[in-house]
ROKE-551408 format. One line per field, with one value per atom (N, C-alpha, C): x, y, z; residue in three letters. Coordinates in steps of 0.001 Angstrom, whole numbers, plus 500000, padded with zeros to 6 digits. Layout:
residues N
u: [X	...]
v: [Y	...]
w: [Z	...]
code: [Ala	...]
***
This chain:
residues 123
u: [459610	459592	458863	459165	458412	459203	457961	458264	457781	458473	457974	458325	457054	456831	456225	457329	456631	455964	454544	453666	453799	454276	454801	455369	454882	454660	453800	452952	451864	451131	451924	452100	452886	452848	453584	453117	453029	452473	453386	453001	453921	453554	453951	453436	453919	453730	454273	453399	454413	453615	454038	453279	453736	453099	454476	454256	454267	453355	453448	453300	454580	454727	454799	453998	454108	454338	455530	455815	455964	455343	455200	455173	455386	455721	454104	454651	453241	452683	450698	450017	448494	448012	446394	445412	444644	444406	445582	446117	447296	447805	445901	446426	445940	446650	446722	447042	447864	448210	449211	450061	451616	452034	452810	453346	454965	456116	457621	457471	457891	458168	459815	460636	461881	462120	463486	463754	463864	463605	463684	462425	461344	460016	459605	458638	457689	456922	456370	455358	456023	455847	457110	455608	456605	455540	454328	454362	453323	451927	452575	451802	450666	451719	451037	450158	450611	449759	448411	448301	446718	446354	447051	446147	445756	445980	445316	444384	444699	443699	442522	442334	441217	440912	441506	440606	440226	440719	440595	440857	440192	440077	440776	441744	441846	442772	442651	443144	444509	445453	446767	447732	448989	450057	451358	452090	452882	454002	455311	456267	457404	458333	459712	460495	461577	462651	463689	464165	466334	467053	467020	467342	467961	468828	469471	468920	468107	467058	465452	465000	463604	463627	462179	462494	460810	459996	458967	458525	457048	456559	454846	454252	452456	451819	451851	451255	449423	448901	447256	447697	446972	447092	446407	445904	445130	446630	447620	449053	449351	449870	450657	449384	448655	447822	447887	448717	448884	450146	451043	452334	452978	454390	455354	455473	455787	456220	457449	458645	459820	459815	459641	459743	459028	458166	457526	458466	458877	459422	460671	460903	462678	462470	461358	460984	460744	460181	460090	460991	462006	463110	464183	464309	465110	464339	463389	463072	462853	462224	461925	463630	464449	465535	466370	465976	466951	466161	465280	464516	464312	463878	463945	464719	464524	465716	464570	465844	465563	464320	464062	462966	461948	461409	460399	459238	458429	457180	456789	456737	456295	455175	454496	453034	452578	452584	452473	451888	451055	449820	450823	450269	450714	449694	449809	448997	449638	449189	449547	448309	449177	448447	448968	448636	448673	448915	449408	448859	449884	448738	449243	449204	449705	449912	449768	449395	449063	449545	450183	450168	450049	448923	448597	448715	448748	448741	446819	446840	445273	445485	443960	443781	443343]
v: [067307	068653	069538	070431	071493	072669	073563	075058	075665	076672	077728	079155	079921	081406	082446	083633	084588	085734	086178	086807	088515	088611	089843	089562	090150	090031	089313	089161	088567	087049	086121	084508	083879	082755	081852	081020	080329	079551	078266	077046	075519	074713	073719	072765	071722	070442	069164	068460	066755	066477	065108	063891	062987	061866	061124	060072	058665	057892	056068	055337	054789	053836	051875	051249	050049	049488	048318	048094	046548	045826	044702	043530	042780	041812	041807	042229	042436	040691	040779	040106	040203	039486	039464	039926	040750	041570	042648	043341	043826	045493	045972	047481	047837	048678	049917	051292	051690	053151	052973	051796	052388	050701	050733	049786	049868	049164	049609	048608	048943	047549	047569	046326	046227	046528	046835	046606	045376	044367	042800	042189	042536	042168	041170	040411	039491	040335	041745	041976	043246	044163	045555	046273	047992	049434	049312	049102	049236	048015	046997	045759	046489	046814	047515	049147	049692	050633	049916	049208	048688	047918	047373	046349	047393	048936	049400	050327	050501	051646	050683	049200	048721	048003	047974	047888	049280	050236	051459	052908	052946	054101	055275	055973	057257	057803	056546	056828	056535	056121	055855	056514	057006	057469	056388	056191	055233	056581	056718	057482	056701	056507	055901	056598	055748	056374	055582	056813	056214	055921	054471	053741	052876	052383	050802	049666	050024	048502	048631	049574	050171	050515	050211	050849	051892	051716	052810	052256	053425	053343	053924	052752	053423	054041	055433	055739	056382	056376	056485	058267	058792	060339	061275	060926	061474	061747	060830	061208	062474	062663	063408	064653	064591	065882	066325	065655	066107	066415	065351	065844	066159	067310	067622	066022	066052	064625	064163	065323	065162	064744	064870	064702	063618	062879	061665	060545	061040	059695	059751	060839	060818	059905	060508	059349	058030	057530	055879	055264	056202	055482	055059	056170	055726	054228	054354	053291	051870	051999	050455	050164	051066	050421	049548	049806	048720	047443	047034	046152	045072	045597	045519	045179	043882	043569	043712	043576	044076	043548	042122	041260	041025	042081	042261	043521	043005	044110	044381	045099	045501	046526	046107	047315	047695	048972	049587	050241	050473	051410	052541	054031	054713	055926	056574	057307	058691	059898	060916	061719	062150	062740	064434	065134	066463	066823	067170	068578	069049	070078	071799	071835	073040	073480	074939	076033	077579	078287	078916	079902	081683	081725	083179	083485	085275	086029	085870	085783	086125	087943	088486	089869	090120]
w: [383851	383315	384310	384712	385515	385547	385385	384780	385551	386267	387071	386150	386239	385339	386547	386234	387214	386522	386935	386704	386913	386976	387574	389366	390345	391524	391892	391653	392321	392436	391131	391185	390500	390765	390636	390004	388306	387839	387332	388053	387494	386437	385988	385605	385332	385464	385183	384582	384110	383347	383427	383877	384382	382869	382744	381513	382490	382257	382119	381716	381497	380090	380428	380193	379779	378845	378723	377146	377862	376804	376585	375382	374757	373869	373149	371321	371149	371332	371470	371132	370488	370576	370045	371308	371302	370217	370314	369227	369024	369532	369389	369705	371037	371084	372392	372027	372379	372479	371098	371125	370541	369877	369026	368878	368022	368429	368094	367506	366047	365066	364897	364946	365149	363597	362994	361750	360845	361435	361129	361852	362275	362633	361724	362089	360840	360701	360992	360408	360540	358839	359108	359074	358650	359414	358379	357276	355980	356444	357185	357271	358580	359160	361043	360362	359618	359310	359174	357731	357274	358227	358951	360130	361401	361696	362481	361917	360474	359584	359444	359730	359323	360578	361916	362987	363615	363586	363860	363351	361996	361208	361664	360817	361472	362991	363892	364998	365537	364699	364577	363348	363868	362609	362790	361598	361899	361349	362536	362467	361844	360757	360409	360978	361716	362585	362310	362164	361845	362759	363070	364909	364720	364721	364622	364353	365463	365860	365274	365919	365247	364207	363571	362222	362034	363023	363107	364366	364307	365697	365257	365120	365474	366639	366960	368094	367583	368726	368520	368494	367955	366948	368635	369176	370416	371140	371516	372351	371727	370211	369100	369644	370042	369977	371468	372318	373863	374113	373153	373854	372644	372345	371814	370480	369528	368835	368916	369379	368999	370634	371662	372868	373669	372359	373082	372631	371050	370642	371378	371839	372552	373522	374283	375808	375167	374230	373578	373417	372399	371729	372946	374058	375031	375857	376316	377289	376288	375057	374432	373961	373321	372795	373495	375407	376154	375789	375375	375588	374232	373082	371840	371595	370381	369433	367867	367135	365754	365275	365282	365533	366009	366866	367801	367457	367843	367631	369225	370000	371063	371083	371819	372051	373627	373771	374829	375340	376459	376891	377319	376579	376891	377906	378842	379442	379854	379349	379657	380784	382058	382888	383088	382996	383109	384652	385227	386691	386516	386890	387053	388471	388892	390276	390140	390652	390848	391734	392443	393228	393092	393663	393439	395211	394850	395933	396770	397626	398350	398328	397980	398606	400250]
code: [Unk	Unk	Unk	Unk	Unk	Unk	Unk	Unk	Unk	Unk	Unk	Unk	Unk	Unk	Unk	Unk	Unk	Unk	Unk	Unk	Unk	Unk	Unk	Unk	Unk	Unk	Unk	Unk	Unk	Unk	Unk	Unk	Unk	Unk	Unk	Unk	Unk	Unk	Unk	Unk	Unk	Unk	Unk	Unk	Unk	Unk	Unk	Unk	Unk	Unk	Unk	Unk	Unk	Unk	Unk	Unk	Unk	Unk	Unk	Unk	Unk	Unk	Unk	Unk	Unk	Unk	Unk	Unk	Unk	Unk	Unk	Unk	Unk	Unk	Unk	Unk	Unk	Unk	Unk	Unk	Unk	Unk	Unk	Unk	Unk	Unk	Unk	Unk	Unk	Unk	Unk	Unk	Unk	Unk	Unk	Unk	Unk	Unk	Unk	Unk	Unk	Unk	Unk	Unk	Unk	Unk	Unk	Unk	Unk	Unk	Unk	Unk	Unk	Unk	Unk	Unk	Unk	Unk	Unk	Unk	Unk	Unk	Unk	Unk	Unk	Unk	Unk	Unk	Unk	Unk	Unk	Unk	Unk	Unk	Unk	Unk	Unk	Unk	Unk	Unk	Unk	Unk	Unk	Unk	Unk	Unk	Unk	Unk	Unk	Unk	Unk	Unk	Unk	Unk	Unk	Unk	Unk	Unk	Unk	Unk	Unk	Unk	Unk	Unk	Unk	Unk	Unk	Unk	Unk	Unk	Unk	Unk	Unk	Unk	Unk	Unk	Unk	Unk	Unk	Unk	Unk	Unk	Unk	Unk	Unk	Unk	Unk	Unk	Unk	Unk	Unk	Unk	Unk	Unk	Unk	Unk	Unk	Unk	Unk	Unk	Unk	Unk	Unk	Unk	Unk	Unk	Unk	Unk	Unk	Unk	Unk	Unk	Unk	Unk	Unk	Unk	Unk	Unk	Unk	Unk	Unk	Unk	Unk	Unk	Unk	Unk	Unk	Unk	Unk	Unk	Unk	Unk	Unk	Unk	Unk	Unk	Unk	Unk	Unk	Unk	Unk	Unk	Unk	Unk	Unk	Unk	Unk	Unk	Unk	Unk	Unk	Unk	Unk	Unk	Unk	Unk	Unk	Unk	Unk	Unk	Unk	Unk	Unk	Unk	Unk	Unk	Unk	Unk	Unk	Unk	Unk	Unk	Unk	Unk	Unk	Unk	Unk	Unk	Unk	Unk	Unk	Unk	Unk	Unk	Unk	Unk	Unk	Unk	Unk	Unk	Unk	Unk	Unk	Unk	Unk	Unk	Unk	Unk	Unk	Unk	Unk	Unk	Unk	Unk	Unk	Unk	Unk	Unk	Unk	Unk	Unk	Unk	Unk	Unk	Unk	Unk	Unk	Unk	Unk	Unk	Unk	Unk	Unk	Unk	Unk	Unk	Unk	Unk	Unk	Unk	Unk	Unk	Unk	Unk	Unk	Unk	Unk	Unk	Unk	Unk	Unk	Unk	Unk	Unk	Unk	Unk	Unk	Unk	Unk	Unk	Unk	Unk	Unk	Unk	Unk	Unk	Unk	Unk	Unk	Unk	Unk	Unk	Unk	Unk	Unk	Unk	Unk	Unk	Unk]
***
């Protein structure tokens, strides 16, 4: 994504916004950033809610999504407060669904890095 806005004459303001995503086969200990519960998982979204509301209060939302394969997604509430919601899960649902089967719980470090870039006029 990068947006260039002109200021009138006098700058040029950008910005990008760089996502990196690791997804990996869940395990113990279970959380990170994110976790994709398949629609046929051993452990579904209601189970993964209370098991992160009681290792980590407060700091996770579990999203239900209408996916074939997925059937939700726990991300840590700190992402949802950096990036767009409709535009993170777009970026999730595309990269875990090659990967995922219905059966699978996957959990993933997610890291959002910001830069900006500026150009102004010198006097």
């Amino acid at each position: 994504m990068e947006e260039l806005l002109m200021f009138g004459d006098s700058s040029v303001y950008s910005r990008k916004a760089t996502l990196s995503l690791k997804i990996s086969e869940f395990e113990v200990p279970p959380m990170q950033d994110m976790l994709i519960i398949g629609r046929k998982a051993p452990i579904g979204p209601e189970a993964v809610r209370r098991m992160a509301e009681a290792l980590s209060p407060e700091q996770f939302t579990l999203l239900k999504i209408d996916h074939p394969k997925i059937e939700a997604v726990l991300l840590r509430n700190s992402l949802l407060q950096m990036m767009d919601e409709k535009l993170l899960m777009k970026i999730i649902l595309e990269e875990s669904e090659r990967m995922i089967s219905e059966s699978m719980v996957l959990r993933s470090e997610l890291k959002i890095a910001l830069s900006v870039q500026r150009e102004v006029d010198l006097l």
